[in-house]
C-alpha positions in Angstrom: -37.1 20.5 -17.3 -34.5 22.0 -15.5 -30.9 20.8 -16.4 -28.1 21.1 -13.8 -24.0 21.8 -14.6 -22.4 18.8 -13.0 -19.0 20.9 -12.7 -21.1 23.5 -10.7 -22.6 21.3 -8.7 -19.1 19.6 -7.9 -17.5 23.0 -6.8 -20.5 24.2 -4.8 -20.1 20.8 -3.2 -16.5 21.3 -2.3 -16.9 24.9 -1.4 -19.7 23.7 1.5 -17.9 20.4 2.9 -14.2 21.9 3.1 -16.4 25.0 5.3 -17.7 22.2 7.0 -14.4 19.7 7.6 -12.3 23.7 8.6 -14.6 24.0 11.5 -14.8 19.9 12.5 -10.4 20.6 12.4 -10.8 24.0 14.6 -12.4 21.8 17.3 -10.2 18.4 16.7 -6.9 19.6 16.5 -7.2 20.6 20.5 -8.1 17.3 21.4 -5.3 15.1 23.2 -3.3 12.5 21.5 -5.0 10.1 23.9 -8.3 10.8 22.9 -7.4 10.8 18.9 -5.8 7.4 19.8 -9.6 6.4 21.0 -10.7 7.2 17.9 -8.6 6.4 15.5 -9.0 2.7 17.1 -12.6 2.2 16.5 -12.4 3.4 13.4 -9.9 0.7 12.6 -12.3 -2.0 14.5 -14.9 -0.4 12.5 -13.2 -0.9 9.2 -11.8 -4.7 10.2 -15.2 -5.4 10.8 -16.3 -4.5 7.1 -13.4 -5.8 5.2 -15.0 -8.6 3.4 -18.5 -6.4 2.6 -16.5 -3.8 1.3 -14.1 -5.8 -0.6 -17.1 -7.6 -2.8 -18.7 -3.8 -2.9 -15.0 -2.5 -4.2 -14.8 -5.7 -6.5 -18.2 -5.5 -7.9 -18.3 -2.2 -8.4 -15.2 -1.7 -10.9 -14.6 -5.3 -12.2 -11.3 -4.5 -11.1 -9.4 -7.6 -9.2 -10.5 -10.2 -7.1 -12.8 -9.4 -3.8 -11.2 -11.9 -1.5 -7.6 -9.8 -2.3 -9.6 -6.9 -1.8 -10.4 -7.7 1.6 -6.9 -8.8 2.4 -6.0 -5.0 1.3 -8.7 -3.9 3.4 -7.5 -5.6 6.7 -4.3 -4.4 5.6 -5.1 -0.7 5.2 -7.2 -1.4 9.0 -5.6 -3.1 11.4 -2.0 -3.3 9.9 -1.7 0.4 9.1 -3.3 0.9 12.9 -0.6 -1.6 14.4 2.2 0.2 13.0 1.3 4.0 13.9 -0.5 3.4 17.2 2.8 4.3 19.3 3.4 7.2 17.1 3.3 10.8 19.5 2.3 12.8 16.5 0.4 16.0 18.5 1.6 17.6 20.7 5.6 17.0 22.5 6.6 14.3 20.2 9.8 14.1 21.3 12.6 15.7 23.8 16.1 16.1 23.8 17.6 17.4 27.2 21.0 17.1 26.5 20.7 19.3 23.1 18.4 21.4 24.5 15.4 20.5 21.5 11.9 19.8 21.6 9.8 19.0 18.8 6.1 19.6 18.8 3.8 17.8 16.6 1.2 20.3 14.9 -1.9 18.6 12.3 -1.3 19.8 8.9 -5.0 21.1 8.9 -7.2 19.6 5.9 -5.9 17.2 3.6 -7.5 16.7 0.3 -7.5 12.6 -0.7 -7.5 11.7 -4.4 -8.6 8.0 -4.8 -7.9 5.7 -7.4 -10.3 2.6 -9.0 -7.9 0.0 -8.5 -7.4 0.0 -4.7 -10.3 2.0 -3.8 -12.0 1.3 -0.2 -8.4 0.4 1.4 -7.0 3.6 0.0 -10.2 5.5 1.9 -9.0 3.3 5.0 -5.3 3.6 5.4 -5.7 7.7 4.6 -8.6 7.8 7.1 -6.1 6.4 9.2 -3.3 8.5 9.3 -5.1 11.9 8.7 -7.0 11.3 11.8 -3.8 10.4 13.5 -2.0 13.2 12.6 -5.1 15.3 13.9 -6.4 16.4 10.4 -9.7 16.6 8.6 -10.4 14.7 5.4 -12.0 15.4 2.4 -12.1 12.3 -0.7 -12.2 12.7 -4.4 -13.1 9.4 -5.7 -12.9 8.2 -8.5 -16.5 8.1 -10.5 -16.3 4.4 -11.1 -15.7 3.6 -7.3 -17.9 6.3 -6.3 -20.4 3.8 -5.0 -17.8 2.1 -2.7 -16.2 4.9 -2.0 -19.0 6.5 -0.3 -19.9 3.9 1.7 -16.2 3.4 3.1 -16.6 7.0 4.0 -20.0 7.0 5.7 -18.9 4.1 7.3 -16.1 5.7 8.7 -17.6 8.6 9.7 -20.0 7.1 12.1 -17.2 5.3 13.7 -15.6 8.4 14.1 -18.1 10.6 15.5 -19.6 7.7 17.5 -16.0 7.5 19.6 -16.2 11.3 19.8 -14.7 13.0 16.8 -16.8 16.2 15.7 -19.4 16.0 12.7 -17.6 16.5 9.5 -13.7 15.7 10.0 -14.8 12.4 7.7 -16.0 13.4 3.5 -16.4 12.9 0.4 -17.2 14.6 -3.0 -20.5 12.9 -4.0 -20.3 14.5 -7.2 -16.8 14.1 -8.4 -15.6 15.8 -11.5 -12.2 17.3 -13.2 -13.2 21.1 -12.4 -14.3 20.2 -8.7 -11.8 18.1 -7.9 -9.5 20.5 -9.4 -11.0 23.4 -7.1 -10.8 21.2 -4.2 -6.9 20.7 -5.1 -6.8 24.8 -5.3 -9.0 25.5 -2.6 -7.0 28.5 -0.2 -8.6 25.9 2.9 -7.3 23.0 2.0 -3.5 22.7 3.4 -2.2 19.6 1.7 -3.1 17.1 -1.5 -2.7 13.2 -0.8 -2.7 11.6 -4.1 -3.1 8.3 -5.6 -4.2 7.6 -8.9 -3.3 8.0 -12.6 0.2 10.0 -13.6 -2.2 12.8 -15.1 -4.1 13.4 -11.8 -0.7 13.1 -9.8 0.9 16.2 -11.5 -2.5 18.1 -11.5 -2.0 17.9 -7.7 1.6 18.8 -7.7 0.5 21.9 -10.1 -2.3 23.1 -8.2 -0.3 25.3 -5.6 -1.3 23.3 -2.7 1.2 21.4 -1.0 1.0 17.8 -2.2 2.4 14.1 -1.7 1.9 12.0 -4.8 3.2 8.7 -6.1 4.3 7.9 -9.8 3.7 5.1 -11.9 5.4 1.6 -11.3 7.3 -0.5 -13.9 8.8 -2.9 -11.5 11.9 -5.5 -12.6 12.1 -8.5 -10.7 15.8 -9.8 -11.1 16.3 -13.6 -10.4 20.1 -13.9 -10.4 21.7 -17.0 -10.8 22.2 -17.5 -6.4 18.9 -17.2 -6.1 16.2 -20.0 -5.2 14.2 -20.1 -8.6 11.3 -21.9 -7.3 10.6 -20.1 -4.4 11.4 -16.8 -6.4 8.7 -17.4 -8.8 6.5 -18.9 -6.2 6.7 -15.2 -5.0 6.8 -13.4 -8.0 3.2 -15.5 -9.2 1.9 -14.7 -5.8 2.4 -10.7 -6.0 1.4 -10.2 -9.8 -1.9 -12.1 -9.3 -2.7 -10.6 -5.5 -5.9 -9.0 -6.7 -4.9 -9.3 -10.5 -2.5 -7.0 -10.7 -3.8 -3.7 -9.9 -1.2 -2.6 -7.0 1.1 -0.4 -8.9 3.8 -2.4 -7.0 3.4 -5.6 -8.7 5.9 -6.9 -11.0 6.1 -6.1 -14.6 9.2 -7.9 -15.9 11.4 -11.0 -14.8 14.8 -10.6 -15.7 17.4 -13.2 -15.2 20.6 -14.7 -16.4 21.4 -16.6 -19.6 23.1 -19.6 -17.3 19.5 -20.3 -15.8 17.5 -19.4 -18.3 15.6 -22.1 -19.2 15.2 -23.5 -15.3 13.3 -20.2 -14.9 11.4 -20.7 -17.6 10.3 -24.1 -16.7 9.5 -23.3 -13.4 7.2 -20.5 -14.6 5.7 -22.9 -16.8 5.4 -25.3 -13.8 3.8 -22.7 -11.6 0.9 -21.2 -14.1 2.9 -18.9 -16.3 2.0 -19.2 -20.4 4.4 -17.7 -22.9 2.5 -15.8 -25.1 4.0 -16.6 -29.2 2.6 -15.9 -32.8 -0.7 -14.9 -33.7 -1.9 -15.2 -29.8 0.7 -12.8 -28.7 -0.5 -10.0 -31.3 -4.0 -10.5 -30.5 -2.8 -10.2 -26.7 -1.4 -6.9 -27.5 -3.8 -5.5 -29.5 -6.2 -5.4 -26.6 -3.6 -3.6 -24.3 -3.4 -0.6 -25.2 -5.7 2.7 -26.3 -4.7 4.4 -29.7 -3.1 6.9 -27.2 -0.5 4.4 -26.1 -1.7 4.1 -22.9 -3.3 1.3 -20.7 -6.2 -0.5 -22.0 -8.5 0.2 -18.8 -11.0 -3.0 -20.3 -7.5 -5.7 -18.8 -6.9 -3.6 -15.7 -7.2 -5.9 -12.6 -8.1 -8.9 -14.9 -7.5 -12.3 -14.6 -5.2 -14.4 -17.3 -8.4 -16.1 -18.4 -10.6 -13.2 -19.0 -7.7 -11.3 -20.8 -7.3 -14.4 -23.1 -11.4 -14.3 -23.6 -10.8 -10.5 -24.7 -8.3 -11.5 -26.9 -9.8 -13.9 -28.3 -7.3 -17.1 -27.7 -7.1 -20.1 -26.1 -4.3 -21.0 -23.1 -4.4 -23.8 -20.8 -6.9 -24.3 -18.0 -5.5 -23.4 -14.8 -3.3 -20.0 -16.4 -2.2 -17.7 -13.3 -0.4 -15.2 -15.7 0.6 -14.5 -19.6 4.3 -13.8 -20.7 6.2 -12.3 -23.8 9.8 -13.2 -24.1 11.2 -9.7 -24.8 14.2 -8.0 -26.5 13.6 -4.8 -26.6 11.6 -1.6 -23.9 10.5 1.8 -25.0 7.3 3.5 -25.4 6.3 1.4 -28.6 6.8 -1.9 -26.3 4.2 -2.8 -25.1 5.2 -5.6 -22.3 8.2 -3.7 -21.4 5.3 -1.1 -19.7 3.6 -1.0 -16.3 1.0 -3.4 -16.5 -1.8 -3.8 -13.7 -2.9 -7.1 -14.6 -1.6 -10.5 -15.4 0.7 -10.1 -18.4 4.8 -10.4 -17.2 7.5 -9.8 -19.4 10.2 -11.9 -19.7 14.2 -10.8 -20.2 17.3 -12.7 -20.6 20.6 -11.6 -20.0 24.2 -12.6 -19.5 25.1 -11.3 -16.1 23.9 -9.2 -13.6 26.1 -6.2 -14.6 23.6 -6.0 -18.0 20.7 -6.7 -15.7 21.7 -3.9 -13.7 21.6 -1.9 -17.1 18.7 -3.5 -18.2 16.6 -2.4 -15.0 17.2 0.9 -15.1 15.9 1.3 -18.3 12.6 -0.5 -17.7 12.4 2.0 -14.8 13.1 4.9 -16.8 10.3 3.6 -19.0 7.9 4.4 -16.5 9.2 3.2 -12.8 11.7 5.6 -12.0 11.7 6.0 -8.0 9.6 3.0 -7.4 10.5 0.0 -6.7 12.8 -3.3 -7.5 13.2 -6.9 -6.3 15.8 -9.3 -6.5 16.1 -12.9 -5.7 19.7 -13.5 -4.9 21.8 -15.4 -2.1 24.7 -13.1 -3.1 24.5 -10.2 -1.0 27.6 -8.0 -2.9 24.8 -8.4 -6.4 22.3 -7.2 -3.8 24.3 -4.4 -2.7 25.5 -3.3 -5.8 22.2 -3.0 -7.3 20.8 -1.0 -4.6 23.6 1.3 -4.2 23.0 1.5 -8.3 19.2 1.8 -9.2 16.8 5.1 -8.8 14.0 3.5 -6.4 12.6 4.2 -3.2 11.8 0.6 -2.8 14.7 -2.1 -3.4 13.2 -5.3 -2.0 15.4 -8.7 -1.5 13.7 -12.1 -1.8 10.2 -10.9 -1.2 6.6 -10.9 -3.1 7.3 -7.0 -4.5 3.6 -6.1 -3.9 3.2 -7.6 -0.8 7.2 -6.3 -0.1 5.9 -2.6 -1.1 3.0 -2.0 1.0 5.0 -3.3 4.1 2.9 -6.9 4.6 6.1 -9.2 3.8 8.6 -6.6 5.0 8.7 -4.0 8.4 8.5 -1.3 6.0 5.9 1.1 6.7 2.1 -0.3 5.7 0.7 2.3 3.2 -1.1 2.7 0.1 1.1 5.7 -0.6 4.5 4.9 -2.3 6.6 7.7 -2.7 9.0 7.5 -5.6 10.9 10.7 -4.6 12.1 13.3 -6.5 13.5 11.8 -9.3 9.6 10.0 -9.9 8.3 13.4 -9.4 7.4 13.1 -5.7 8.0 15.1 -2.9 8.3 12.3 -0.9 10.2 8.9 -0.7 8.4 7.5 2.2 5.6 4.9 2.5 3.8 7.9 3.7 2.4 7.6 7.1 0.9 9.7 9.8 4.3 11.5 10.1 4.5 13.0 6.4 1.2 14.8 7.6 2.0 16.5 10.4 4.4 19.8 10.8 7.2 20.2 13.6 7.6 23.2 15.7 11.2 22.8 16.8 12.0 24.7 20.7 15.6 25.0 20.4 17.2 26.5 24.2 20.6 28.8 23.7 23.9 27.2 24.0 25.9 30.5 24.0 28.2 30.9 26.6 28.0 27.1 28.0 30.6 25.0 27.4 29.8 21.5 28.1 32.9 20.0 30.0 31.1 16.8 30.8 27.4 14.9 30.6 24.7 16.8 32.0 24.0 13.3 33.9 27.0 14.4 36.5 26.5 18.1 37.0 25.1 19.2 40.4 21.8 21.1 41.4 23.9 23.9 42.2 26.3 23.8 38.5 22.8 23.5 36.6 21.5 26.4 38.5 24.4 28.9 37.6 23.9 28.1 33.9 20.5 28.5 33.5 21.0 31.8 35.2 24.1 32.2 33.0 21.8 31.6 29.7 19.0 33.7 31.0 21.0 36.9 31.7 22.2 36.7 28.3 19.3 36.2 26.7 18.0 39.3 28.4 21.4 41.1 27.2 20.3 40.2 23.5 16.7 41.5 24.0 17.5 44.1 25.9 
């Protein structure tokens, strides 16, 4: 019987498809912005068109989650993320100054490599699909081996789109044998020209540590700060409705409430009132024994899991009708376990006496794991608002919004993505929502200015004035070369 090395496999693999996607780039990346426009758009028609089938594949696949979110992500990730960067001039003159003399030419990065998470798997394929092909790039997947199945249709999918509307054979793949050594020889491939990465914290640094050229994201451990100006009900109405969008499993999510001593108890209430369940006694230590590994990290068994089936783990009983479970907490470090990102529905719960301790308080349940992420706050008093986002270390600071749905640019005009930088201070090169943009390089045409003086705007000058300048510029231009 002959037995085959799965690691050797996986690098022959990536060896022959990035050969492959190099030559499908050589012929794409002279193609008009027009055309990739063309294509681009059926792919997103294309992917629309599939949300819901590849939401229950996505769903059933991983047991991650809820498929019915998972097609919201998916239409999301389609014809949101096409919506916002249709306009976008990214090949090509992108954009001209006259009066400065500057013109900036949009260039495709070349071949991105795509690292793909579990949790948000077939969106994640569709938004970077998206905006590779956009930017005039090829791309090549690494998926996660527990979406592989999903994965690789998204892709396949995709790829007919593409090369039905006229995109070359092989701009669209995928590792169909994903492991640690081949993905980490696709990261250090010499012909692959930039890393997108989403996933675990682990894989995120491997990228940045490969010596390719990478944009990652870090963990989120997001506070939600109700202050005492802000609508409680509606705020937890929001709050509820982003921690349980697909249980959980956008790292965007909330993972604390804090609020003020004064209205305390009204919050509390209300999150009673709304589906919450404050976890106490022997039902909160059985909650937490299932929620983490011996390592300290996340139990992947509640990831993307509903309040019932985390209670069923557990082995407790909670009210019919549960939407999320809570711990009243004190304390956060690594040994706490609510005060930690959490991608399902468990909240923590903080009270404090004012909003200069929950200002305090915040950062240190970002510096637990959130630094550069995100925040929200739910306040009517806009010098609190300003104050914290002048203060805290996030790329994100989100006002009286859902903070997943706030994040990924559906509740606010921020830029739809499945890509959240947390910039440097999170470990990322970038803090954008990354879009088509963060993949493209600029060739910058500068004219010379020596020797002209600008009196007045350009606007008023005559045939004749503009004429002696330009010959002014050039004859010293020729000087200097000559």
């Amino acid at each position: 019987m002959e037995i085959q090395d799965k690691d050797l496999l996986s690098i022959q693999e990536v060896r022959n498809i990035v050969a492959t996607a190099n030559e499908a780039q050589q012929v794409f990346c002279k193609f008009k912005q027009e055309k990739i426009d063309q294509i681009v758009e059926a792919i997103k028609e294309t992917a629309y068109a599939q949300a819901e089938y590849l939401g229950k594949l996505a769903a059933e696949e991983t047991g991650f989650g809820k498929w019915q979110d998972k097609k919201i992500k998916n239409e999301i990730a389609s014809e949101g993320v096409y919506d916002y960067i249709k306009e976008m001039k990214t090949i090509g003159i992108i954009h001209e100054d006259q009066e400065k003399g500057i013109v900036e030419i949009g260039t495709p990065v070349g071949i991105i490599a795509a690292l793909i998470p579990s949790t948000n798997p077939t969106s994640t394929v569709i938004y970077k699909t998206l905006i590779a092909l956009k930017s005039g790039n090829a791309i090549i997947f690494s998926p996660h081996p527990t979406a592989l199945k999903s994965i690789l249709k998204t892709v396949d999918i995709l790829n007919k789109a593409a090369v039905k509307a006229g995109a070359p054979e092989g701009l669209i793949h995928s590792m169909t044998v994903p492991t640690l050594e081949g993905t980490s020889h696709l990261m250090k491939h010499e012909g692959v020209d930039l890393i997108l990465a989403t996933g675990g914290s682990g894989m995120v640094k491997a990228a940045y540590s490969s010596g390719t050229p990478a944009l990652g994201v870090g963990p989120g451990n997001v506070p939600a700060f109700i202050e005492r100006s802000g609508n409680i009900k509606e705020a937890i109405e929001k709050i509820i409705s982003s921690k349980t969008f697909d249980h959980g499993t956008v790292c965007a999510s909330e993972q604390a409430i804090v609020t003020e001593s004064c209205i305390a108890e009204k919050v509390k209430e209300e999150v009673k009132h709304q589906g919450g369940y404050f976890l106490v006694g022997e039902k909160l230590q059985k909650v937490k024994a299932i929620m983490e590994t011996s390592s300290g990290g996340m139990n992947p068994k509640i990831v993307g899991k509903s309040a019932e089936a985390i209670a069923e783990m557990a082995g407790i009983e909670i009210p019919k009708e549960t939407k999320l479970l809570l711990c009243e907490e004190k304390e956060v470090g690594k040994s706490i376990h609510f005060s930690k990102e959490k991608l399902t529905a468990l909240l923590a719960f903080y009270t404090v006496e004012d909003w200069q301790e929950a200002c305090e308080l915040c950062y240190s349940l970002l510096e637990n794991g959130g630094l550069g992420h995100t925040l929200a706050i739910h306040s009517q008093n806009e010098s609190v608002i300003r104050e914290f986002a002048l203060k805290k270390p996030v790329s994100r600071f989100l006002v009286n919004t859902p903070s997943t749905q706030g994040a990924i640019g559906l509740s606010t005009n921020l830029a739809p993505s499945f890509t959240l930088g947390c910039g440097a201070i999170g470990g990322s090169a970038t803090s954008d929502n990354v879009d088509p943009m963060n993949l493209i390089n600029i060739r910058r045409m500068a004219y010379g200015i020596e020797n002209y003086k600008k009196t007045e705007s350009t606007e008023t000058l005559s045939e004749k004035d503009i004429e002696t300048i330009t010959q002014l510029v050039m004859k010293n231009l020729k000087n200097k070369i000559n």
